[in-house]
Structures are given as structure tokens and as C-alpha cells.
C-alpha positions in Angstrom: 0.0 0.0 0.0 2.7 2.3 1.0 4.6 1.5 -2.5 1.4 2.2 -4.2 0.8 5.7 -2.7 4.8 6.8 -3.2 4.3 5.9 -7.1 0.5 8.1 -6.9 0.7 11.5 -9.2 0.7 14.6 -6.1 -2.7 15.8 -7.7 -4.6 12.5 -7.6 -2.9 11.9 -4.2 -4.4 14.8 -2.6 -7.8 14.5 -4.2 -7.6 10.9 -3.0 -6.9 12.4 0.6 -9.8 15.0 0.3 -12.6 12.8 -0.2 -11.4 10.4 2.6 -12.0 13.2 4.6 -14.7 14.7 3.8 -16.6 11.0 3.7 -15.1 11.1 7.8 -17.0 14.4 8.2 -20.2 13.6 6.4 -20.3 10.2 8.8 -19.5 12.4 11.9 -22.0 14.5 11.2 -24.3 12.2 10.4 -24.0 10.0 13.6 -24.2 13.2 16.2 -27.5 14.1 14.7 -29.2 10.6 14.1 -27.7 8.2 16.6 -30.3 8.9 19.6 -32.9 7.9 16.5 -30.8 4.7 15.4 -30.5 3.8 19.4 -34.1 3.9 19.7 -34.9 2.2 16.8 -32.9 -0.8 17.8 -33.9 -0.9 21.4 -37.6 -0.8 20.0 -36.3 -3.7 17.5 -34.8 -5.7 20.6 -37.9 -4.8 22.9 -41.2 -5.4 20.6 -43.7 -3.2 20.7 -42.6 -2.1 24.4 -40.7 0.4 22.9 -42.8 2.2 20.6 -45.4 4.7 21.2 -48.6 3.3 21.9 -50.8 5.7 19.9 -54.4 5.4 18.6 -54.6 5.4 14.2 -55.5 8.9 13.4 -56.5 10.7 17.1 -53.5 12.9 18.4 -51.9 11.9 21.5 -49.3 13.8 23.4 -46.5 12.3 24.2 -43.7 15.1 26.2 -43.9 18.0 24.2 -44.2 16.9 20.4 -47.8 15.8 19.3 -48.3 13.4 15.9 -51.1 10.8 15.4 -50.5 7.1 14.7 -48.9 5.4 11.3 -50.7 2.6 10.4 -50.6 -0.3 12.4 -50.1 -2.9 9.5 -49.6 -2.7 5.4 -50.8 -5.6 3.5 -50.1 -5.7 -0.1 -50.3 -8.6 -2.9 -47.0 -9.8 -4.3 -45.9 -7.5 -6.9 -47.8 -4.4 -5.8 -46.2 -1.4 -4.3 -46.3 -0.2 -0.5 -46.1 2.6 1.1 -45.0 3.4 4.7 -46.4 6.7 5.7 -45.3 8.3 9.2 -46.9 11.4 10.4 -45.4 14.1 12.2 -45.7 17.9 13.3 -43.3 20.9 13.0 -41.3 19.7 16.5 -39.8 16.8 15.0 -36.1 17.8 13.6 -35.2 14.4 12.6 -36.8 11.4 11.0 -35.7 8.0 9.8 -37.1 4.9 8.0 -35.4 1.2 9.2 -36.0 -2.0 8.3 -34.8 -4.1 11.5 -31.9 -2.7 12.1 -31.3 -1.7 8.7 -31.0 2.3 7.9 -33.7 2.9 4.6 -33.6 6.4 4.9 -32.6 9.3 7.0 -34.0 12.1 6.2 -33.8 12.7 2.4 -30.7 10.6 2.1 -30.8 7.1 1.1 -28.8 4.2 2.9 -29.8 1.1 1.2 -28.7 0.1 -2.3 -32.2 -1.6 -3.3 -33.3 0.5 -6.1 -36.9 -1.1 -5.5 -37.0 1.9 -2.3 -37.6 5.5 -2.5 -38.7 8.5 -0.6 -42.4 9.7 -1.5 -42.5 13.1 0.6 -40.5 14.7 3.7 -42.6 17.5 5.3 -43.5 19.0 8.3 -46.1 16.3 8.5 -45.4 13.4 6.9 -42.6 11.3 6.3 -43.4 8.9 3.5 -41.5 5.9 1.4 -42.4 3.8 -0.8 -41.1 -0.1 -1.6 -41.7 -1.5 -5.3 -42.4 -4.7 -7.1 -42.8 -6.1 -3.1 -42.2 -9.7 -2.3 -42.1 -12.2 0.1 -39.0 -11.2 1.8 -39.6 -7.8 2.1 -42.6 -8.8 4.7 -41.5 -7.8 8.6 -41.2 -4.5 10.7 -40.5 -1.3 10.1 -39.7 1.5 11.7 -40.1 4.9 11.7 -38.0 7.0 14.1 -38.0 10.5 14.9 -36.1 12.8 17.1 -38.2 15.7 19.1 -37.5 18.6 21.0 -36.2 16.2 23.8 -36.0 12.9 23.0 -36.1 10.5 20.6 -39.5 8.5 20.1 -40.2 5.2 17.9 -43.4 3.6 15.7 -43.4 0.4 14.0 -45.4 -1.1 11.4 -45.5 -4.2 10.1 -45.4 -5.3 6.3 -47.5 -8.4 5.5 -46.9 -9.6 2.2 -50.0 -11.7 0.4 -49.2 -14.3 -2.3 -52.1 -15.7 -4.9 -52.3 -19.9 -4.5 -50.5 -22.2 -7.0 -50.8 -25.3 -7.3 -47.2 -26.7 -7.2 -47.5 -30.6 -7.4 -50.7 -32.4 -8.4 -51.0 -36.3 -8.9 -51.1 -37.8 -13.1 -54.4 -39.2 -14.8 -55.0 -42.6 -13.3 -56.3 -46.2 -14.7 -57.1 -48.5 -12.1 -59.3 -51.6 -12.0 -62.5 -52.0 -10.2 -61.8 -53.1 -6.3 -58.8 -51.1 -6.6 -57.1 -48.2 -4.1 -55.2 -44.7 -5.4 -54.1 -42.1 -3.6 -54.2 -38.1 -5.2 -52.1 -35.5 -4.2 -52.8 -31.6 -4.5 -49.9 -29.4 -3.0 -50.3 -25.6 -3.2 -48.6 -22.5 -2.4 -49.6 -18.9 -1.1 -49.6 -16.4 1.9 -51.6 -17.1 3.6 -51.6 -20.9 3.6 -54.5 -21.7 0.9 -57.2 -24.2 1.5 -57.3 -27.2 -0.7 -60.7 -28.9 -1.6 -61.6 -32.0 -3.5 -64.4 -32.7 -5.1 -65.7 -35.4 -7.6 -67.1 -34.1 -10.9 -69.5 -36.7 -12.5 -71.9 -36.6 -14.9 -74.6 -37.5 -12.1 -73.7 -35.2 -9.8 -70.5 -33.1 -8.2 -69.7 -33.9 -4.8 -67.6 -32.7 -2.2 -65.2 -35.2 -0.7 -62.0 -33.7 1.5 -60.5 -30.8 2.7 -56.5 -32.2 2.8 -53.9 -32.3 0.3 -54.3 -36.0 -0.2 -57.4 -37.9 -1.2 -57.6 -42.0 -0.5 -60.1 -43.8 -2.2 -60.2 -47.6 -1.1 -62.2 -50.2 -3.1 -62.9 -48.0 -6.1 -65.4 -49.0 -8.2 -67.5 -47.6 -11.3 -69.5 -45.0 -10.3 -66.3 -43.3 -8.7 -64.8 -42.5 -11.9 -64.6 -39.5 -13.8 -62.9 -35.9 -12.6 -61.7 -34.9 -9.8 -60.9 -31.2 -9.1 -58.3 -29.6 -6.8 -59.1 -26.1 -5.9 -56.5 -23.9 -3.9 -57.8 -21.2 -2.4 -57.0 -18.2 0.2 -58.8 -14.6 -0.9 -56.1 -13.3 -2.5 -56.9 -13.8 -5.9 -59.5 -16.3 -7.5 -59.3 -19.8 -6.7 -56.7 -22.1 -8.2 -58.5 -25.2 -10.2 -56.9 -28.3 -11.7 -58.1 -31.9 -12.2 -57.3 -35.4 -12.3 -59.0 -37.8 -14.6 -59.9 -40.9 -13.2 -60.4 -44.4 -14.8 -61.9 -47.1 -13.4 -61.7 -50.8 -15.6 -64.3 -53.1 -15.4 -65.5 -56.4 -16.4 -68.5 -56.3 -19.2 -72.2 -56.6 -18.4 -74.9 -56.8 -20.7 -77.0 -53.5 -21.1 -79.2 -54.5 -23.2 -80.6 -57.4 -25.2 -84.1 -58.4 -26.8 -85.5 -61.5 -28.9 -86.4 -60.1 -32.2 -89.9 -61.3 -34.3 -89.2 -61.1 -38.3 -91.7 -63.1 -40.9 -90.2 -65.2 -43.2 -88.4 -62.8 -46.2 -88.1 -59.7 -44.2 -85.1 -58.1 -42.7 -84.7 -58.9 -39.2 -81.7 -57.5 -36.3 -81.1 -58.7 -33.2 -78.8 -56.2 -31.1 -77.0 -57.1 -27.6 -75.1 -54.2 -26.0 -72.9 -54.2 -23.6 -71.2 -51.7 -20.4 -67.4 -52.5 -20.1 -63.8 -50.4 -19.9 -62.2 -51.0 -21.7 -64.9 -51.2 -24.2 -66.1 -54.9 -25.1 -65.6 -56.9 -27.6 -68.8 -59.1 -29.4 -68.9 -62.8 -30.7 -72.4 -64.1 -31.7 -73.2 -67.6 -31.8 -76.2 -70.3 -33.0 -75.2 -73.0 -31.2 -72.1 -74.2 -31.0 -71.2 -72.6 -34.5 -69.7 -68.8 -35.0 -71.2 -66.3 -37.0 -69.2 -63.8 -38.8 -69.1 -61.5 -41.7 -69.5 -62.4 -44.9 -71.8 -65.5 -44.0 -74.5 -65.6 -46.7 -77.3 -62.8 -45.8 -75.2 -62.4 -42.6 -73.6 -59.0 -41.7 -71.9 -58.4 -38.2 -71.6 -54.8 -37.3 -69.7 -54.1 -34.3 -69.3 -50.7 -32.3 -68.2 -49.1 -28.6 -70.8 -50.6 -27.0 -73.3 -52.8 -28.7 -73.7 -55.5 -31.2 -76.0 -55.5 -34.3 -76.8 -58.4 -36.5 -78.2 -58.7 -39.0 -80.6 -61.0 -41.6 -81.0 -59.2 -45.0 -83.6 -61.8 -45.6 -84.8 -64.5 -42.9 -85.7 -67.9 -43.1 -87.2 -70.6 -41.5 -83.4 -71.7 -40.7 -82.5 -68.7 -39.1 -85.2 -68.7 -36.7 -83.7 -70.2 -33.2 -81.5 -69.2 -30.2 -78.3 -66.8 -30.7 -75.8 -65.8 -27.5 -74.1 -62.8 -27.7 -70.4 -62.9 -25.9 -69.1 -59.6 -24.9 -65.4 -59.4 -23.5 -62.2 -57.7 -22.4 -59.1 -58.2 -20.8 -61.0 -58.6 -17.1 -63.3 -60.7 -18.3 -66.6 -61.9 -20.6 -70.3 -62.7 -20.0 -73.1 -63.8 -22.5 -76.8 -63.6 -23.3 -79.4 -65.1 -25.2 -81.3 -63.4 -28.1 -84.5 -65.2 -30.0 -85.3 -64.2 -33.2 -88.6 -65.8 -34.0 -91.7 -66.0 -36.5 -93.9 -62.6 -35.7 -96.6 -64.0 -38.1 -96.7 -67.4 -35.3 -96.3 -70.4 -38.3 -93.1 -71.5 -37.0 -92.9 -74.2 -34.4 -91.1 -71.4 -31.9 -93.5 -71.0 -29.2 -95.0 -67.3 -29.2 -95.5 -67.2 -26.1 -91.7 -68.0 -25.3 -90.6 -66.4 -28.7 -92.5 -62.3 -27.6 -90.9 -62.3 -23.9 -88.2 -59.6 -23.7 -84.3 -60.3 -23.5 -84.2 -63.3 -21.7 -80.8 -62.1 -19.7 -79.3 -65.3 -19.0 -76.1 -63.3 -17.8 -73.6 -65.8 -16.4 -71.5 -64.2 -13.4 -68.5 -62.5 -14.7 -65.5 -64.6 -14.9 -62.2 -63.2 -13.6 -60.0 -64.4 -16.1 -57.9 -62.9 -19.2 -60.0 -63.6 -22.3 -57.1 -64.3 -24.9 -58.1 -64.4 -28.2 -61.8 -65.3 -30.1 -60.6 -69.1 -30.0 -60.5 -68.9 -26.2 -63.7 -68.0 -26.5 -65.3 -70.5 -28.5 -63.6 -72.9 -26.5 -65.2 -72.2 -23.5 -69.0 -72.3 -25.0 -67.5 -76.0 -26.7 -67.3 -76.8 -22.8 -70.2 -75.4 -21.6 -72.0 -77.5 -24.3 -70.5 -80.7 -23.2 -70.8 -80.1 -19.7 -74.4 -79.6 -20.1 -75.3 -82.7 -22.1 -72.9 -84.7 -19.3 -75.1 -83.3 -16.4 -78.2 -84.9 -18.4 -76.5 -87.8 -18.7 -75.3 -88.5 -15.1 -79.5 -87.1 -14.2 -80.5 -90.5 -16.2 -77.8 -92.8 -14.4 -79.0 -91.5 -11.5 -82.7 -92.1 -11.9 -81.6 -95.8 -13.0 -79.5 -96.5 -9.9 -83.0 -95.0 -7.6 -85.1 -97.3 -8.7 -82.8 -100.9 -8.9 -82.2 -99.9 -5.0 -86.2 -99.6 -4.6 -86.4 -103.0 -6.0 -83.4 -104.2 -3.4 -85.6 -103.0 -0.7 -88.7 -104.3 -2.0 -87.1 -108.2 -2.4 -85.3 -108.1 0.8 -88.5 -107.5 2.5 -90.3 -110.3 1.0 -87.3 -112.4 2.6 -87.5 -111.0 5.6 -91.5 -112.1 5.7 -91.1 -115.3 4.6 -88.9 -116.1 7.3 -90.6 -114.7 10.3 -89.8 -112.3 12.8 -87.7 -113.1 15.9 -85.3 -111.9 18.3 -82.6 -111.8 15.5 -84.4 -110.7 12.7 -83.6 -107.4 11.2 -87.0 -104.8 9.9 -86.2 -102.2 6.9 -89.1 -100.1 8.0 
């Protein structure tokens, strides 16, 4: 340093000196007049409110010998928005200062801090007023205004409370479960003050309200509890926050809808079957044991979302009968029968069997993975078999009934012939 100053040009030397100096003075000066105000300040800082001047907003109290009413008591401001810190005086103050904590703002008209977001609105006799821009978050806390009287020093705070709009930070993805299932949503929000979250379940039937928490459990979900669900954030600052989560619940198909059709002989006839599955079902229709498909002579298979439509382009006495309709998907299949029958009655369908409405014979739904159409037609090949089997086995049972009858009938007729005594042995 000393090296540095020898090789220093005189001039620049002594203007270097100069300002050193008069930088000493200016913070001399300074300190005598406003050091009883920065004293106060941070003994009211250190001490709370204990150290201010209790004074009523806006009705002048006197307080020694210098009179001025309240500041305000708090300033609340949105993010973003400017505030202003207003501190009212009369002609005895000689010396005013703006602090926030235990940092100098202002004294007087000169500026201490180096945010450019703070500035001096007026310095009068009566009012000493600045002004913070663009506020935010961390600008919320006290501040204080201190002023030096004829005798003494005196303090007033006011405290900055900075309000932020809700956002929603973190909100939980679309979901696909399957019926019977759990899930868990999640909703976390931001804001000052602390907003307010609310579910609620937006259905076509109706919107209900379901939780006031961040997290919504849902435990053995089933249909009727799909669709959206809406996360609002809210805490009067601004309009409520909304987002939603969409929720899909898989199923198993059930048939909807399916009735026997009557068609005379040379008209066109269609029997439909639809069906209520997610993922949407899939349709096979069957006479019998034997698939019908596209293309079949007079035949056309038309399938969509959620139904079935076949049709006869021109029915016979050969196409009148039984027809099952199989609807499926990945968690699982279930059937119906359809009649299509003789309206005009000269078939030898019963009528009165043929004009009932969709005979539902919907089996239970089976929980398995339906792989494929073969899978399918394998399973009604079983059902088939198993049925005639059962009729079978009926018929060996009514034999076997009546040869033990006959058993029973003979051994009796023994029994007779021989007498009854101590030993014998009665069937009755």
C-alpha cells in the first residue's frame, strides 16, 4: 500500500486524501445528529412493541412536548404491488428516519440502502413517506419509523405483511385402475396465507364434495367413482386455483341390453346385444355351437363401442332359433341369449316363449384374461359338453334310484317269509 501511494501523481494523491476526509465528516456529522434515533430504533427492534409509542390510528396523542397521530398499524399488499409506509409528524420533529430491522432505509432525504426497488415519496412537516416496489415475500416484517423531538427521541413500527395468490405446485397424473382397486391423489399448493385445498368429484350425475386435505384416498374404487376430480386452492387473495385429475376405473363387461327379435319369413330382421365395459367390449355371436361372422351368406356383423348389431338381410325358416351374444375384455366376458322368431306365429317357436323380452341369462362374470376369439369358442365348446354330461349323469341316477327300490322291495319279502324273531332285522 505504502509503495502504491509513493508511485500516486501529487494531484490525484491529494484528491484521494480529500474525499477520505470529507466521507469522515459527512459520517461524523451524520452519527451526532441521528444516533439517539438509530439507538431507539434498535432498542424498539430488541424490545417489541414495548418500545414504541402506543398511539391510537389517526387521534393525536401527546406524548412530552411533540404531538403526531399514529402510522398505520399494519400494510398488507399482494406480491408484486407497491407499498407505502407513511409516518406522520408535526413541525417539533427535527429528525426522521425509515429502518427496516436494524437496517437504515432512509434518514431524512438521504438514502442508505442500495435496493433501487426503495424510494422517498415526501419529507414534510407532517409526513414522512417511502415507498417499496415490485414487493415480495422477503420484504414482509417491521418497520420503523424514528424520529427525534424537542427532547428525546421516540419510535413507531409497522409491520409489512406480504400476500401471495395460490399455486398449485404438485398435483397427482391421470390414473387407470381396476375396479376393487385403491389410489391415492395428491394436490400441494402454495400462497400467503396458507391456501385451502378442496376435492371434489365431478360426474356426470352429480359433483360432490369429498376432503379438505392435500391427499385424497379412495379404497375399493369401483364404477360410479370414476370421472374428474378437481383440486381447488384457495385463500382470498386472488380467484381460486383449479386443476383436475381424470380418473379411470376398468371393469368387467355386463350386458346392457338385449331383446328376442320377431321377423316373418323374407323380411329383414336384427337382433342387437349391447354391452357396459372399460375398456370397451368386444362381441362374438353364436347359433349353437357354430360362429357367426361377416361375410356369412345374408349375414352381416356390425360391431361398435358398446353394442352388437346383427343382422338377416332376408330371414328364413333356418335362421329362426337361439343366438348368444359374448361380450369381453381383458377382465373378463359374460353372455346372453337373443330369439329371433316368426312374428306372423307359423313357426314351431313358441309365441308365447318367442314375444318375452331379452331373456338375460347373464352368467357371473368370470375373472380371467380372455385371450383371443378361440379362447372364447372354446369355452362355450365346454359349456355345451358339460351340459349334455349333467343330463346324462340325471339319467344314471334315476336308474340306480329305482334298482335300490327294487333291493328294498325283495329283501322285505325275505324277511316275511322267514318270520320275525329276536334276530331278525325290519327295513321299515
Amino acid at each position: 500500500m505504502t509503495g502504491l501511494l509513493a508511485k500516486m501523481h501529487p494531484s490525484l494523491f491529494w484528491a484521494l486524501l480529500a474525499a477520505m476526509a470529507s466521507l469522515l465528516l459527512f459520517q461524523a456529522i451524520f452519527l451526532s445528529r441521528f444516533l439517539p434515533l438509530l439507538i431507539q430504533a434498535a432498542s424498539a427492534d430488541r424490545t417489541g412493541s414495548a418500545g414504541a409509542v402506543q398511539l391510537e390510528a389517526g387521534v393525536p396523542v401527546r406524548s412530552g412536548d411533540a404531538t403526531f397521530p399514529k402510522a398505520m398499524d399494519n400494510v398488507t399488499v399482494r406480491q408484486g404491488e407497491s407499498a407505502i409506509l407513511r409516518c406522520l409528524v408535526d413541525n417539533r420533529v427535527t429528525r426522521v428516519a425509515w429502518l427496516n430491522r436494524s437496517s437504515i432505509l432512509f434518514a431524512g432525504n438521504d438514502k442508505w440502502c442500495l435496493d433501487s426497488r426503495v424510494e422517498i415519496v415526501t419529507n414534510t412537516q407532517t409526513q414522512y413517506v417511502i415507498q417499496i416496489k415490485d414487493v415480495n415475500v422477503y420484504d414482509e416484517g417491521p418497520y420503523t419509523c424514528s424520529v427525534q423531538t424537542d427532547n428525546h427521541p421516540k419510535t413507531l413500527r409497522v409491520y409489512l405483511i406480504v400476500q401471495v395468490p395460490p399455486q398449485i405446485v404438485e398435483i397427482s397424473s391421470d390414473i387407470s385402475i381396476n375396479e376393487g382397486g385403491n389410489i391415492s391423489l395428491t394436490c400441494i399448493a402454495t400462497g400467503r396465507p396458507d391456501p385451502m385445498i378442496t376435492w371434489r368429484h365431478i360426474s356426470p350425475k352429480a359433483v360432490g364434495f369429498l376432503s379438505e386435505d392435500e391427499y385424497l384416498e379412495i379404497t375399493s374404487i369401483t364404477r360410479e367413482q370414476s370421472g374428474a376430480y378437481e383440486c381447488s386452492a384457495s385463500n382470498d387473495v386472488a380467484p381460486p386455483i383449479v386443476q383436475r385429475v381424470n380418473v379411470t376405473v376398468n371393469y368387467a363387461p355386463y350386458i346392457s341390453g338385449a331383446k328376442s327379435t320377431g321377423v316373418p319369413v323374407g323380411q329383414k330382421g336384427i337382433l342387437q346385444c349391447e354391452a357396459s365395459a372399460v375398456p370397451s367390449a368386444q362381441f362374438l355371436w353364436y347359433k349353437d355351437d357354430k360362429r357367426l361372422t361377416e361375410g356369412q351368406k345374408g349375414l352381416k356383423v356390425e360391431n361398435k363401442a358398446f353394442f352388437s348389431r346383427l343382422t338377416f338381410f332376408n330371414v328364413s325358416e333356418q335362421d329362426y332359433g337361439n343366438y348368444t351374444c359374448v361380450a369381453f375384455n381383458q377382465l373378463g366376458n359374460t353372455n346372453a341369449s337373443i330369439i329371433l322368431y316368426d312374428s306372423s306365429g307359423s313357426t314351431s317357436v313358441a309365441p308365447r316363449e318367442a314375444e318375452r323380452e331379452a331373456e338375460m341369462e347373464e352368467q357371473e362374470t368370470v375373472p380371467v384374461t380372455v385371450r383371443g376369439q378361440v379362447a372364447v369358442e372354446a369355452c362355450l365348446r365346454i359349456l355345451h359338453r358339460t351340459e349334455a354330461a349333467v343330463t346324462r349323469l340325471a339319467g344314471d341316477i334315476s336308474v340306480i334310484g329305482q334298482t335300490i327300490q327294487e333291493m328294498r322291495r325283495e329283501m322285505e319279502t325275505l324277511l316275511g317269509q322267514g318270520g320275525e324273531g329276536p334276530g331278525d332285522i325290519s327295513l321299515s
